[in-house]
mmCIF file of the N, C-alpha and C atoms, coordinates in Angstrom:
data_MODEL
# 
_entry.id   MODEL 
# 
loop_
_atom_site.group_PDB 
_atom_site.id 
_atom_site.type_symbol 
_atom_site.label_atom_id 
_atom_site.label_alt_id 
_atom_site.label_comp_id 
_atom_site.label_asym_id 
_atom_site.label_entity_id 
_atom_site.label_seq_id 
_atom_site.pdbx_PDB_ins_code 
_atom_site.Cartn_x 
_atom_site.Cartn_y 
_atom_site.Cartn_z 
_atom_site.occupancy 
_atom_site.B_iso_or_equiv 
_atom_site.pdbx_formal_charge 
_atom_site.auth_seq_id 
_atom_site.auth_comp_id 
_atom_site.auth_asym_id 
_atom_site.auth_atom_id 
_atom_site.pdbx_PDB_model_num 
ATOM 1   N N  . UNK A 1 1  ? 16.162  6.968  -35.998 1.00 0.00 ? 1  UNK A N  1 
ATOM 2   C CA . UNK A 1 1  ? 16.366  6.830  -34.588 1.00 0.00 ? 1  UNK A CA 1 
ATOM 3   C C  . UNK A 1 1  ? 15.008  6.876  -33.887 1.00 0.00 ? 1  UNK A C  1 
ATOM 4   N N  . UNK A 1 2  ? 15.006  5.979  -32.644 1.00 0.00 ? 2  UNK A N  1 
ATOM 5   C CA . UNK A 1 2  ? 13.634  6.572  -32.438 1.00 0.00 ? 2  UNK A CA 1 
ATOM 6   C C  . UNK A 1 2  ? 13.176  7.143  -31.384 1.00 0.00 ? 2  UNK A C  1 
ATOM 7   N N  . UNK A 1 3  ? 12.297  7.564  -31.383 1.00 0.00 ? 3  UNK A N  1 
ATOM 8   C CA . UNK A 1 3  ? 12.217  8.575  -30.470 1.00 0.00 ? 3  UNK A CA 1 
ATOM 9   C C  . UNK A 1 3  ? 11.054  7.990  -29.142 1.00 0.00 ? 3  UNK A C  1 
ATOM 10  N N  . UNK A 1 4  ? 11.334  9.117  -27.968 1.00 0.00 ? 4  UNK A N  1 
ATOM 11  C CA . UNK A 1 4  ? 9.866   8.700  -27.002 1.00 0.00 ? 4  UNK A CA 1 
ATOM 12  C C  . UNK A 1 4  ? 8.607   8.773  -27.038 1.00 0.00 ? 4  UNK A C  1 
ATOM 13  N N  . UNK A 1 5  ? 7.788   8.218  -26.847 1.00 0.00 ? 5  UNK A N  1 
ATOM 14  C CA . UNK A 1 5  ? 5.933   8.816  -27.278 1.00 0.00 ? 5  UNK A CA 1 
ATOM 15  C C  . UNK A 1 5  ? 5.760   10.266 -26.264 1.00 0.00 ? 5  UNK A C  1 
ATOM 16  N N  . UNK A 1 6  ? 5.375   11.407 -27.021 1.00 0.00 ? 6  UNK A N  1 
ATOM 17  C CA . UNK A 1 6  ? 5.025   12.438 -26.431 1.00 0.00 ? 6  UNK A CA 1 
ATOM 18  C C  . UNK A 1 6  ? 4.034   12.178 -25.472 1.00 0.00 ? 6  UNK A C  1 
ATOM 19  N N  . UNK A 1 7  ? 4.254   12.704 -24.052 1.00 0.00 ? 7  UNK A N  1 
ATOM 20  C CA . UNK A 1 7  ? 2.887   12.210 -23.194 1.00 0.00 ? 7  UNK A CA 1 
ATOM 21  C C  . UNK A 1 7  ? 2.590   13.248 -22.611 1.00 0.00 ? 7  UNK A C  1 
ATOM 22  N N  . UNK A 1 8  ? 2.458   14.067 -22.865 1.00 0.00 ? 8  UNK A N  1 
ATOM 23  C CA . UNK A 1 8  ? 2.204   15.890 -22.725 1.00 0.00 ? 8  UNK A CA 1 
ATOM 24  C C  . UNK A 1 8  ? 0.919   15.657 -23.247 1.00 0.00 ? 8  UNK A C  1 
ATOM 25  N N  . UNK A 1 9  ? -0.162  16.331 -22.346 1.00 0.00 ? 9  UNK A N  1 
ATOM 26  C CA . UNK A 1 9  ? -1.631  16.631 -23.227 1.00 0.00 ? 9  UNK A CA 1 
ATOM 27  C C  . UNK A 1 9  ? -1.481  17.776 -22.950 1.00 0.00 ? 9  UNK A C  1 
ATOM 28  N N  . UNK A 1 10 ? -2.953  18.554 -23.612 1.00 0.00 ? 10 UNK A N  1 
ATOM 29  C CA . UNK A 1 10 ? -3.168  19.652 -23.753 1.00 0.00 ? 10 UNK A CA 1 
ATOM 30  C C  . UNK A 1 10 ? -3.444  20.477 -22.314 1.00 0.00 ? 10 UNK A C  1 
ATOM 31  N N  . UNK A 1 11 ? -4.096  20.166 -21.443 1.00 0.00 ? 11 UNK A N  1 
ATOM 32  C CA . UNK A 1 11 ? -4.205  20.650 -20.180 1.00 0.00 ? 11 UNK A CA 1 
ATOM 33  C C  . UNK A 1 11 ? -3.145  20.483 -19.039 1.00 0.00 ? 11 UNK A C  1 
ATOM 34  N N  . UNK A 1 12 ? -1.899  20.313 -19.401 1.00 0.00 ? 12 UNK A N  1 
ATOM 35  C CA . UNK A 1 12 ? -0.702  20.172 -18.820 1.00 0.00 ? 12 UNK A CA 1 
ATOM 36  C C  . UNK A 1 12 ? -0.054  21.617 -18.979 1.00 0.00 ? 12 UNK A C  1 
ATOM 37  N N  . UNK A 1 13 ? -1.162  22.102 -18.746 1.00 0.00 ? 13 UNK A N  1 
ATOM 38  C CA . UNK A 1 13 ? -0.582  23.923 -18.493 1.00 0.00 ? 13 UNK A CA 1 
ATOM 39  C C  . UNK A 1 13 ? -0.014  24.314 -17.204 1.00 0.00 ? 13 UNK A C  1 
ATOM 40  N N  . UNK A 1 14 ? 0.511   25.292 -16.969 1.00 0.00 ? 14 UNK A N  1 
ATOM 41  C CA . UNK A 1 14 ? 1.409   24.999 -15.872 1.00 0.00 ? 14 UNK A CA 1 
ATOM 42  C C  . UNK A 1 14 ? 1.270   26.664 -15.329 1.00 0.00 ? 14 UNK A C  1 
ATOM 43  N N  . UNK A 1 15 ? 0.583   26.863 -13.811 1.00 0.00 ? 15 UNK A N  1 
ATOM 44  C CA . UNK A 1 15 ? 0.009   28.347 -13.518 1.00 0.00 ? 15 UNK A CA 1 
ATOM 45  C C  . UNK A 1 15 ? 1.092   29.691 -12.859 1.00 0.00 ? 15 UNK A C  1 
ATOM 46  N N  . UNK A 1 16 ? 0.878   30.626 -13.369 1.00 0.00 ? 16 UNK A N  1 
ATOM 47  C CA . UNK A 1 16 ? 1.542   31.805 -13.400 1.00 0.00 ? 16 UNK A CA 1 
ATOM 48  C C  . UNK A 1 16 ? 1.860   31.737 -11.664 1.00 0.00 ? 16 UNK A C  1 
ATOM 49  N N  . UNK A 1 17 ? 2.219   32.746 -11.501 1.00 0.00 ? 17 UNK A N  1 
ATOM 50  C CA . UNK A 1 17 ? 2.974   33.387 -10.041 1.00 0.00 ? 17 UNK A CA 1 
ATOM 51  C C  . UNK A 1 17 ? 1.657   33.805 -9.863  1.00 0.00 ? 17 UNK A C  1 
ATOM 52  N N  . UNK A 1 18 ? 0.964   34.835 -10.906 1.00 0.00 ? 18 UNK A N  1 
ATOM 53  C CA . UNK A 1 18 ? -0.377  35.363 -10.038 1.00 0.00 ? 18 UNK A CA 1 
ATOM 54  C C  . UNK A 1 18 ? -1.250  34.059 -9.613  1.00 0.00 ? 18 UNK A C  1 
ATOM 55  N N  . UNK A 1 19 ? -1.462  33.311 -10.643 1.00 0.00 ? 19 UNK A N  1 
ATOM 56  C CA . UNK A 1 19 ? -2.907  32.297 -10.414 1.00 0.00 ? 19 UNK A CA 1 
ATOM 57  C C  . UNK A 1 19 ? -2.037  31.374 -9.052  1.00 0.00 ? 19 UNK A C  1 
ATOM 58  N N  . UNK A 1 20 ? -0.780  31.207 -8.733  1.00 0.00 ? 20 UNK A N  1 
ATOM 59  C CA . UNK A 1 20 ? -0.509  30.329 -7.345  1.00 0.00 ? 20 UNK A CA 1 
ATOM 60  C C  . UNK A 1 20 ? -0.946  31.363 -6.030  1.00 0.00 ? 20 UNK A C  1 
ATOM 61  N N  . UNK A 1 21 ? -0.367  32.930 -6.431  1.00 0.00 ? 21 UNK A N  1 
ATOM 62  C CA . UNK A 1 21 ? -0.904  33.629 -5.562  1.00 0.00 ? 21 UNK A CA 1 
ATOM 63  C C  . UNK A 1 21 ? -2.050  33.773 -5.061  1.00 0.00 ? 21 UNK A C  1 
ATOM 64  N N  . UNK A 1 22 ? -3.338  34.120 -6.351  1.00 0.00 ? 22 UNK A N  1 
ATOM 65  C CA . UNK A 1 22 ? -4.814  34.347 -5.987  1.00 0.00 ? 22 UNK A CA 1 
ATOM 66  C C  . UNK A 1 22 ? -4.983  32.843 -5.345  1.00 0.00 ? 22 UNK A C  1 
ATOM 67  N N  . UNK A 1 23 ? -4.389  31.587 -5.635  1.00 0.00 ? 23 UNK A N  1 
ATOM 68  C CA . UNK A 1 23 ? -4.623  30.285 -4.993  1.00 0.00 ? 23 UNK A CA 1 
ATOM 69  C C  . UNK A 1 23 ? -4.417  30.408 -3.670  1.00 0.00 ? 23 UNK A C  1 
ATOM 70  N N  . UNK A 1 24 ? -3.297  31.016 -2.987  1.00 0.00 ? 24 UNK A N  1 
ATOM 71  C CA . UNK A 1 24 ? -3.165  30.364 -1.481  1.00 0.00 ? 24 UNK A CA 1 
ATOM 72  C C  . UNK A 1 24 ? -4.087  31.892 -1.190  1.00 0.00 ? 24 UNK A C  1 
ATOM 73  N N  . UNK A 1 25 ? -4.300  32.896 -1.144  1.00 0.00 ? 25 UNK A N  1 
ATOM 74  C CA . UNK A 1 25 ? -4.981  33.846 -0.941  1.00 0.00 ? 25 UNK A CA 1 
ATOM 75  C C  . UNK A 1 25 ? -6.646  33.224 -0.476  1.00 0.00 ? 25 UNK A C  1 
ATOM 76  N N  . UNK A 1 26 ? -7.192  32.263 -1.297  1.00 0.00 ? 26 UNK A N  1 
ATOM 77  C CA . UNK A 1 26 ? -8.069  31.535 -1.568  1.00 0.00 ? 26 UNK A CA 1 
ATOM 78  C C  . UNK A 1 26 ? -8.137  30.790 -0.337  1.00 0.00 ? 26 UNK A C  1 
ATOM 79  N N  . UNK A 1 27 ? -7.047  30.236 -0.584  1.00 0.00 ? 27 UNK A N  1 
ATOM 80  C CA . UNK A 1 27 ? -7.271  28.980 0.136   1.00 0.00 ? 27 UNK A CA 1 
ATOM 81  C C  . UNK A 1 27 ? -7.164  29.196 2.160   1.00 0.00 ? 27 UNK A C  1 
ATOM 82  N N  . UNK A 1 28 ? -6.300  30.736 2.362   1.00 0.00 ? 28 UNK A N  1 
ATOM 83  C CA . UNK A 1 28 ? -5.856  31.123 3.418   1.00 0.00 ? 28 UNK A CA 1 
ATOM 84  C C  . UNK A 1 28 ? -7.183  31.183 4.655   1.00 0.00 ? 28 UNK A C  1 
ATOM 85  N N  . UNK A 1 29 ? -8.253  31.662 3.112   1.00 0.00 ? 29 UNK A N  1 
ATOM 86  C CA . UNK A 1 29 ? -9.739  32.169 3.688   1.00 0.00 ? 29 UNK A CA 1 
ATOM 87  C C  . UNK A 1 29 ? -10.747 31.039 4.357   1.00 0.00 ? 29 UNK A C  1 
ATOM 88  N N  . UNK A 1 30 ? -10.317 30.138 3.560   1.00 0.00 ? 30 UNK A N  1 
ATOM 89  C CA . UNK A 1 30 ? -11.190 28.295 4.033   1.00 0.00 ? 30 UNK A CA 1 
ATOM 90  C C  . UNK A 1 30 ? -10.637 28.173 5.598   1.00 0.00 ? 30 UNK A C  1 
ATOM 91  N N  . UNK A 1 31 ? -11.653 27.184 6.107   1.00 0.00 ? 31 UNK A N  1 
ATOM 92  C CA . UNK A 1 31 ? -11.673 26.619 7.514   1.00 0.00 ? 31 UNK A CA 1 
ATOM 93  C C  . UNK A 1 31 ? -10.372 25.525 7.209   1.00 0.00 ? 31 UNK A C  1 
ATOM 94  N N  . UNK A 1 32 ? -10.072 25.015 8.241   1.00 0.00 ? 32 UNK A N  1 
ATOM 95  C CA . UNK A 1 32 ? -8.964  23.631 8.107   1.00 0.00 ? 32 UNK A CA 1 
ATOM 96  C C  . UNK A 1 32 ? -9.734  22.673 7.721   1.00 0.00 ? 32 UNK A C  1 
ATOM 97  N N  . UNK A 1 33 ? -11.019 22.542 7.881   1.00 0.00 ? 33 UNK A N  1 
ATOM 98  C CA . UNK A 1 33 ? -11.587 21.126 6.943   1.00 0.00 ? 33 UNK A CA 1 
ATOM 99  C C  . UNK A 1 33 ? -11.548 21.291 5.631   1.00 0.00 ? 33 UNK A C  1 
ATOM 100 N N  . UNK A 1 34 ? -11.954 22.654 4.881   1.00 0.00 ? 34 UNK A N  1 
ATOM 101 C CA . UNK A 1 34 ? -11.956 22.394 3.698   1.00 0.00 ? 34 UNK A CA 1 
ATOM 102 C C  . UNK A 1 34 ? -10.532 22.704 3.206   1.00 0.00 ? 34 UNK A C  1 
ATOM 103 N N  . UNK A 1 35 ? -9.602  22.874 3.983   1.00 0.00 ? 35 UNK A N  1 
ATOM 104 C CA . UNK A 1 35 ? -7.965  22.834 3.153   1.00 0.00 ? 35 UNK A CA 1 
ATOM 105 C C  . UNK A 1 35 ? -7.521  21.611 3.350   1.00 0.00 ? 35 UNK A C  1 
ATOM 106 N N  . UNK A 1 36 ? -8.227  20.984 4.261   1.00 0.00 ? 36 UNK A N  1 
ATOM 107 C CA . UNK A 1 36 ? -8.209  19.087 4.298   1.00 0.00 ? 36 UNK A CA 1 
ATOM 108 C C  . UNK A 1 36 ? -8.306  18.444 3.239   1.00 0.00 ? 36 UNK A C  1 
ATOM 109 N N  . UNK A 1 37 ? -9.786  18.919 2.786   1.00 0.00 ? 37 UNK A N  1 
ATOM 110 C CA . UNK A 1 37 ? -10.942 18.157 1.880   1.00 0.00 ? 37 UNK A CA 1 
ATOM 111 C C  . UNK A 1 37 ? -9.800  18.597 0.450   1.00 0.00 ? 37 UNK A C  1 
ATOM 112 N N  . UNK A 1 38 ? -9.393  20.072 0.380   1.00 0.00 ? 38 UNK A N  1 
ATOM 113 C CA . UNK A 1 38 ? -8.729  20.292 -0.713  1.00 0.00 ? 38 UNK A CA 1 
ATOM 114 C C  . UNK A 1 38 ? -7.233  19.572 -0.705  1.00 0.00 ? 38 UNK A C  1 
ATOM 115 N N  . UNK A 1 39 ? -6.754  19.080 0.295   1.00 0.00 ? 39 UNK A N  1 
ATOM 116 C CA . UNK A 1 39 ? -6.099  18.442 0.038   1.00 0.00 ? 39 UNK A CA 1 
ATOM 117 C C  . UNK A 1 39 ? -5.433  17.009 -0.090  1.00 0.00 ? 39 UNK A C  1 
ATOM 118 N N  . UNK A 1 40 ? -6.861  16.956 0.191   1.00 0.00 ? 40 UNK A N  1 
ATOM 119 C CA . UNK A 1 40 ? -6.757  15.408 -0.316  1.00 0.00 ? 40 UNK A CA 1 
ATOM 120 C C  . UNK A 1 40 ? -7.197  14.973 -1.653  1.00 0.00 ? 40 UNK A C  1 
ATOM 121 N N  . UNK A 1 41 ? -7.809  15.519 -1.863  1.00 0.00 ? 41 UNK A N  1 
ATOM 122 C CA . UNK A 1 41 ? -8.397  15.742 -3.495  1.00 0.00 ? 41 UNK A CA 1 
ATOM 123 C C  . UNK A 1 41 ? -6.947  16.210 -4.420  1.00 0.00 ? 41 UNK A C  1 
ATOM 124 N N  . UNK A 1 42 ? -5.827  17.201 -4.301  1.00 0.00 ? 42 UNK A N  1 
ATOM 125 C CA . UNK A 1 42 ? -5.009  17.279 -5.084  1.00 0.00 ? 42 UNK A CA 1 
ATOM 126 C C  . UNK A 1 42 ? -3.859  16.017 -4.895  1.00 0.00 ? 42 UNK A C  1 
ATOM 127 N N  . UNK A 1 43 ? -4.311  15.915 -3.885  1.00 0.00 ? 43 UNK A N  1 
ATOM 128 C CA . UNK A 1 43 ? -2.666  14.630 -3.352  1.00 0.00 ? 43 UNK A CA 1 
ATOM 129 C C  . UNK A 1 43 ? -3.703  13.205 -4.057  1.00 0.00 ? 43 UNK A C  1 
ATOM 130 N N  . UNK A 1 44 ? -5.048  13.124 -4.422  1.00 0.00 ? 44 UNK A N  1 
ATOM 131 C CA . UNK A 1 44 ? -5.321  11.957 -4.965  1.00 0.00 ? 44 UNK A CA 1 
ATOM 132 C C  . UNK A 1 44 ? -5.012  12.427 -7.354  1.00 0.00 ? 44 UNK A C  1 
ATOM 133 N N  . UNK A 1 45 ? -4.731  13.426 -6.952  1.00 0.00 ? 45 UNK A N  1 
ATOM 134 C CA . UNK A 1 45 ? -4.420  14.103 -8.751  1.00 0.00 ? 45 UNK A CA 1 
ATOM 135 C C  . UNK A 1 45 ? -3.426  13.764 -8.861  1.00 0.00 ? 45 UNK A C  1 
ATOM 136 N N  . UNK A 1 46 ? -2.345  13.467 -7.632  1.00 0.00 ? 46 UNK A N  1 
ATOM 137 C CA . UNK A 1 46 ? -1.093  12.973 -7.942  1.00 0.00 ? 46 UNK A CA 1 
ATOM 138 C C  . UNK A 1 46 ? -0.480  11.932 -7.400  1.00 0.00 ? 46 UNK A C  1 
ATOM 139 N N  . UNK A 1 47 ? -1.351  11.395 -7.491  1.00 0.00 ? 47 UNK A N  1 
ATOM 140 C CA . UNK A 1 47 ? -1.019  9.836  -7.351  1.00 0.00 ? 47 UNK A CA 1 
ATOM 141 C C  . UNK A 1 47 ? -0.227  9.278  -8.533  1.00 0.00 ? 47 UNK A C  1 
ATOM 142 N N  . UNK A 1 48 ? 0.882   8.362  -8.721  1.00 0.00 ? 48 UNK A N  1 
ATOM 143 C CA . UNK A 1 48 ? 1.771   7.502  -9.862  1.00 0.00 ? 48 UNK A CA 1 
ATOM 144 C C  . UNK A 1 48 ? 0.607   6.542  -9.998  1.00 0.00 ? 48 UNK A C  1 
ATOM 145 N N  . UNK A 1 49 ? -0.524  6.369  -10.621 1.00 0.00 ? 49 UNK A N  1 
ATOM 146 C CA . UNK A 1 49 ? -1.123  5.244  -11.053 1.00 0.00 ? 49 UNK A CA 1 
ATOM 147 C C  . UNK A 1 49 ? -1.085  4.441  -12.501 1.00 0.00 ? 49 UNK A C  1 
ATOM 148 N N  . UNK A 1 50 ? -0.377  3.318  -12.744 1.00 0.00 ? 50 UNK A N  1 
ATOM 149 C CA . UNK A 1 50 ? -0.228  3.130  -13.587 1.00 0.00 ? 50 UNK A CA 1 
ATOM 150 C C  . UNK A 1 50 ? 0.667   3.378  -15.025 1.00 0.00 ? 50 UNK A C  1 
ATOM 151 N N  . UNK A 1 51 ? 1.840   4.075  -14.417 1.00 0.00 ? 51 UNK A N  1 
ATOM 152 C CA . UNK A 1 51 ? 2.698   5.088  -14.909 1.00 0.00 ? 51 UNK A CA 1 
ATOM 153 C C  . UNK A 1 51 ? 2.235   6.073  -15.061 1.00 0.00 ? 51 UNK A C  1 
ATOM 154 N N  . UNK A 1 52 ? 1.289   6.535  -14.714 1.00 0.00 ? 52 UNK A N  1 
ATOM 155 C CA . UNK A 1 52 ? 0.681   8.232  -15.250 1.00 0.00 ? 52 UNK A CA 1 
ATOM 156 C C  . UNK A 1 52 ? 1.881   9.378  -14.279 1.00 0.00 ? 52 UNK A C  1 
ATOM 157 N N  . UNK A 1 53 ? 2.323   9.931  -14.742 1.00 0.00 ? 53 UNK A N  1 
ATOM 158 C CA . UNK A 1 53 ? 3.035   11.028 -14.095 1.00 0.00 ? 53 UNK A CA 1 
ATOM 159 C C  . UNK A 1 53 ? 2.165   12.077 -14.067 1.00 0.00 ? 53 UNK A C  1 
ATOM 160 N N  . UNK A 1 54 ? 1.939   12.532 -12.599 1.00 0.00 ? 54 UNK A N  1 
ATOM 161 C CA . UNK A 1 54 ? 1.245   13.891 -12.342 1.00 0.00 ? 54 UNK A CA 1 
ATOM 162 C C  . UNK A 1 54 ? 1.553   15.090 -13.579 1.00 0.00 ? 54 UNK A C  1 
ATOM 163 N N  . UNK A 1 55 ? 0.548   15.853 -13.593 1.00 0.00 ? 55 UNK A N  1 
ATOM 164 C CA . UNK A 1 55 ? 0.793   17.179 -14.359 1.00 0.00 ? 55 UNK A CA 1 
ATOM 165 C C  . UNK A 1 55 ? 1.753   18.148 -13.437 1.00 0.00 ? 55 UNK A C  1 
ATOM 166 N N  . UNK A 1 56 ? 2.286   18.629 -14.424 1.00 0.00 ? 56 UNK A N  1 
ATOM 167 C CA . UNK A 1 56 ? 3.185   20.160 -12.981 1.00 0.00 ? 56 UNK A CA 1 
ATOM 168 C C  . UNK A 1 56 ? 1.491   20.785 -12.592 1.00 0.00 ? 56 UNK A C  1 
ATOM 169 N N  . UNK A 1 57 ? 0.555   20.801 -13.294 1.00 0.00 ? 57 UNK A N  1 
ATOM 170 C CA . UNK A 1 57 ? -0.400  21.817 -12.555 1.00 0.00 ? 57 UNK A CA 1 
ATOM 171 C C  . UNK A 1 57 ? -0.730  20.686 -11.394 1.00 0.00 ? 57 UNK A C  1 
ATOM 172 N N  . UNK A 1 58 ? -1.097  19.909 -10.989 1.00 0.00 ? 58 UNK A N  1 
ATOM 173 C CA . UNK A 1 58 ? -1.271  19.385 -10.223 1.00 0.00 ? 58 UNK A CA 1 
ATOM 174 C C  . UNK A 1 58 ? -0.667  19.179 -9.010  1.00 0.00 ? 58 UNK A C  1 
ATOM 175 N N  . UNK A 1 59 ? 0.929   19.301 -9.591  1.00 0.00 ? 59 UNK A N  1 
ATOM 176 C CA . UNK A 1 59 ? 1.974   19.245 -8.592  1.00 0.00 ? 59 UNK A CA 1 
ATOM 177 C C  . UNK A 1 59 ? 1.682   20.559 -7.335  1.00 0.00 ? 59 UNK A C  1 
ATOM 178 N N  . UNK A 1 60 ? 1.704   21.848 -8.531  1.00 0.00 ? 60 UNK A N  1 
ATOM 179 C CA . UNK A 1 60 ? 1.962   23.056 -7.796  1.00 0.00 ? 60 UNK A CA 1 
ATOM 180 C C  . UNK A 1 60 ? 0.473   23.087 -7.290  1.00 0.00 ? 60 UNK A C  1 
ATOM 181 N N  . UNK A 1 61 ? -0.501  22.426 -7.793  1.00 0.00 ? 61 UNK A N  1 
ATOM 182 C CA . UNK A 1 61 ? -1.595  22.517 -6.676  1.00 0.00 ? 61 UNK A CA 1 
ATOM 183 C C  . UNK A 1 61 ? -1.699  21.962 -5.214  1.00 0.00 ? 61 UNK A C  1 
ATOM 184 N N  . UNK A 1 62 ? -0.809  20.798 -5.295  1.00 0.00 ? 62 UNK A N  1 
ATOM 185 C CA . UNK A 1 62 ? -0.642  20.044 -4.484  1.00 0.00 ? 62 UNK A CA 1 
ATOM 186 C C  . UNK A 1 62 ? 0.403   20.604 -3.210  1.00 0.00 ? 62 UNK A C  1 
ATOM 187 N N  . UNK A 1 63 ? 1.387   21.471 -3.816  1.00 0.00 ? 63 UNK A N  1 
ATOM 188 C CA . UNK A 1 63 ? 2.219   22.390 -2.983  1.00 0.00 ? 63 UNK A CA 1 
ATOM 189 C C  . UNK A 1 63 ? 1.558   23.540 -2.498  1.00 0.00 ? 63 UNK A C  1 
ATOM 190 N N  . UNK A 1 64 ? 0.375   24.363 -3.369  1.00 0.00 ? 64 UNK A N  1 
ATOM 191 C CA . UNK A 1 64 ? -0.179  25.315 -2.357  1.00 0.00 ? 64 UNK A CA 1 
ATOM 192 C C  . UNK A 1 64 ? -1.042  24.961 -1.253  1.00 0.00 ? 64 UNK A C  1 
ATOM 193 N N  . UNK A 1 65 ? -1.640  23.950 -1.589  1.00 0.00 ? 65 UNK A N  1 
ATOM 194 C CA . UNK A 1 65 ? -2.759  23.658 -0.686  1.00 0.00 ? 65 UNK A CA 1 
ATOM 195 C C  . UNK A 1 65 ? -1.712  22.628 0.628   1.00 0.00 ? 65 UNK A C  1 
ATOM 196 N N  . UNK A 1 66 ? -0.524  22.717 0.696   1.00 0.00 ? 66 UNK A N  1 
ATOM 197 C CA . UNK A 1 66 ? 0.217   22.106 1.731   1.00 0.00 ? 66 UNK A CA 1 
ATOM 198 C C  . UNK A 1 66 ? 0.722   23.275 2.802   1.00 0.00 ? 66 UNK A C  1 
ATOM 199 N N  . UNK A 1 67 ? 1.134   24.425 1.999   1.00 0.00 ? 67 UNK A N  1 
ATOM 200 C CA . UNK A 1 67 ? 1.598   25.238 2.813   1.00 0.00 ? 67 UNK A CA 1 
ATOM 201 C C  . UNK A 1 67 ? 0.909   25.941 3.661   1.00 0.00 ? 67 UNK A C  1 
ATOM 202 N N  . UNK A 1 68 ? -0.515  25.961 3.990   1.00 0.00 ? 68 UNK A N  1 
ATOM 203 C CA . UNK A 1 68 ? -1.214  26.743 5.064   1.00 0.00 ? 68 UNK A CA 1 
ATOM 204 C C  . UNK A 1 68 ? -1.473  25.432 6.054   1.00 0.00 ? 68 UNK A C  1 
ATOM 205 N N  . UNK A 1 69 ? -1.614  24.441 5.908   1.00 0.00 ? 69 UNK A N  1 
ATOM 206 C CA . UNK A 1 69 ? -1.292  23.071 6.371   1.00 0.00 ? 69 UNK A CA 1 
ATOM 207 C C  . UNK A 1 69 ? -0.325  23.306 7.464   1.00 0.00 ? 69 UNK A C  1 
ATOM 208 N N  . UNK A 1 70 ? 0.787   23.217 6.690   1.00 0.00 ? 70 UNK A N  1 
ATOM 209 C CA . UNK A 1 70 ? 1.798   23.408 7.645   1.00 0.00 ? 70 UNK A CA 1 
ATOM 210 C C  . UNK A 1 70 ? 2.271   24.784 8.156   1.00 0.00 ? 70 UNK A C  1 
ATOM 211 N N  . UNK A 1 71 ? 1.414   25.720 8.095   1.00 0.00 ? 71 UNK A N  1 
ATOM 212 C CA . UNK A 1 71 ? 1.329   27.017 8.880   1.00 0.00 ? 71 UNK A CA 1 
ATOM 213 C C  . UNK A 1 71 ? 0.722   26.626 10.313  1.00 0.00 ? 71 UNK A C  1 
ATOM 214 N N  . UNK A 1 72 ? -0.120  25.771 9.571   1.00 0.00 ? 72 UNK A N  1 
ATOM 215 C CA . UNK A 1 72 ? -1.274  25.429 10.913  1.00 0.00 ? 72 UNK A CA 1 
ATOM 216 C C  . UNK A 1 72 ? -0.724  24.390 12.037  1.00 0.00 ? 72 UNK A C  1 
ATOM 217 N N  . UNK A 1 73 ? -0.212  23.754 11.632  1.00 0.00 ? 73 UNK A N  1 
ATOM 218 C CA . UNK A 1 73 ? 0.588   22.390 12.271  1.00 0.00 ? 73 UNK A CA 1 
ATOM 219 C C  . UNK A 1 73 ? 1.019   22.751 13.720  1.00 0.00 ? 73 UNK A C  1 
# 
């Protein structure tokens, strides 16, 4: 039977409760330009280019660096 091509790499690690925590903690401390700058940089990590499916780390990077965003809004 056959099967799908594994498309999991090795850095498709996926970050604890603490490391999202120490993240927005981090990120709470930055000016609004650089939670800009940071977020445009993760929203370009998850871009669909070419079939590439984002990493979950990327994803959940892409979700912390949104939520002080929209604190700010």
């Amino acid at each position: 039977m056959a099967r799908r091509p594994d498309r999991r790499s090795d850095n498709d690690d996926i970050l604890s409760k603490n490391d999202l925590k120490q993240m927005g903690e981090g990120l709470s401390r930055l000016s609004v330009d650089a939670v800009l700058q940071a977020y445009h940089s993760a929203y370009a990590r998850c871009r669909m280019v070419n079939d590439r499916v984002p990493t979950a780390r990327s994803i959940q990077e892409l979700v912390q660096v949104w939520k002080p965003l929209w604190k700010w809004r």
